[in-house]
N, C-alpha and C positions, 0 to 999 in steps of 0.2 A: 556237427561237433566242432568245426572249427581245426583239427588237426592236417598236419600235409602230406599226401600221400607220394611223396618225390623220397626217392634217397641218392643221395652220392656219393660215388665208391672214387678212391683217388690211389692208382695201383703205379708204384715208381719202384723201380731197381736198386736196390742200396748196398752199398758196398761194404768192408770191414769197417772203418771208420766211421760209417752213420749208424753202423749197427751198435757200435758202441758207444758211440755218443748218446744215442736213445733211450740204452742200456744203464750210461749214466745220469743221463739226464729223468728217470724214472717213468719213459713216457707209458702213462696209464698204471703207473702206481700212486699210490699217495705219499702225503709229506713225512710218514711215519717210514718208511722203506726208504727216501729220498737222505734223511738223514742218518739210517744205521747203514747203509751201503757209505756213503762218506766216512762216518765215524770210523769202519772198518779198514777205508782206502788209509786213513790220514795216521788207524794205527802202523799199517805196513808197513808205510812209510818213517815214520819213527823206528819201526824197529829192525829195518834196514839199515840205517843210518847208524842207530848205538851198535845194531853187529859189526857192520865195520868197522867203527871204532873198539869194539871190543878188539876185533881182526890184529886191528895193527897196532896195539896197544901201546899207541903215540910212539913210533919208534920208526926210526928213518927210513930205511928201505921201504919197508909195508908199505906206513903213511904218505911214502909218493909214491907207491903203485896205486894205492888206494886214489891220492887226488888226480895220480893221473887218466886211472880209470875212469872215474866219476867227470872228471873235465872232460875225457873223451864224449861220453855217451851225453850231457847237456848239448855240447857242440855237435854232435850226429841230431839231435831233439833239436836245436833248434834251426837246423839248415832243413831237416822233412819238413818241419810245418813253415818253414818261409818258403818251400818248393807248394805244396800244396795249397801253400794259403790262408791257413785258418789263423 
């Protein structure tokens, strides 16, 4: 018949980070899953953003605890992944 009777198992340790990168990356879904798991991330995130803005309804205190907030946590974002690497 011509087919191969070998199979190959590839068994590694994955951590939180692969697990979710997999997770996002859709491994062994298709491109129909691949794009409503995005669509759903990219609403979150919009509507995080107009909450806060609702939050501090452009008004001085709020609006710099809010930018200070939001600067904080990019700044922690981006010193993890310059530590790890990616």
């Amino acid at each position: 018949m011509g087919s191969n009777a070998f199979v190959t198992v590839k068994q590694s340790d994955a951590n939180l980070l692969q697990t979710l990168n997999n997770l996002h990356k859709g491994v062994g879904m298709g491109m129909g899953w691949v794009l409503l798991v995005d669509t759903l991330a990219g609403g979150l995130i919009l509507l995080s953003l107009t909450g806060t803005l609702l939050w501090t309804r452009l008004h001085g205190n709020r609006l710099a605890a809010a930018g200070l907030g939001l600067g904080s946590l990019s700044l922690m974002l981006y010193f993890a992944f310059d530590a790890i690497g990616a």
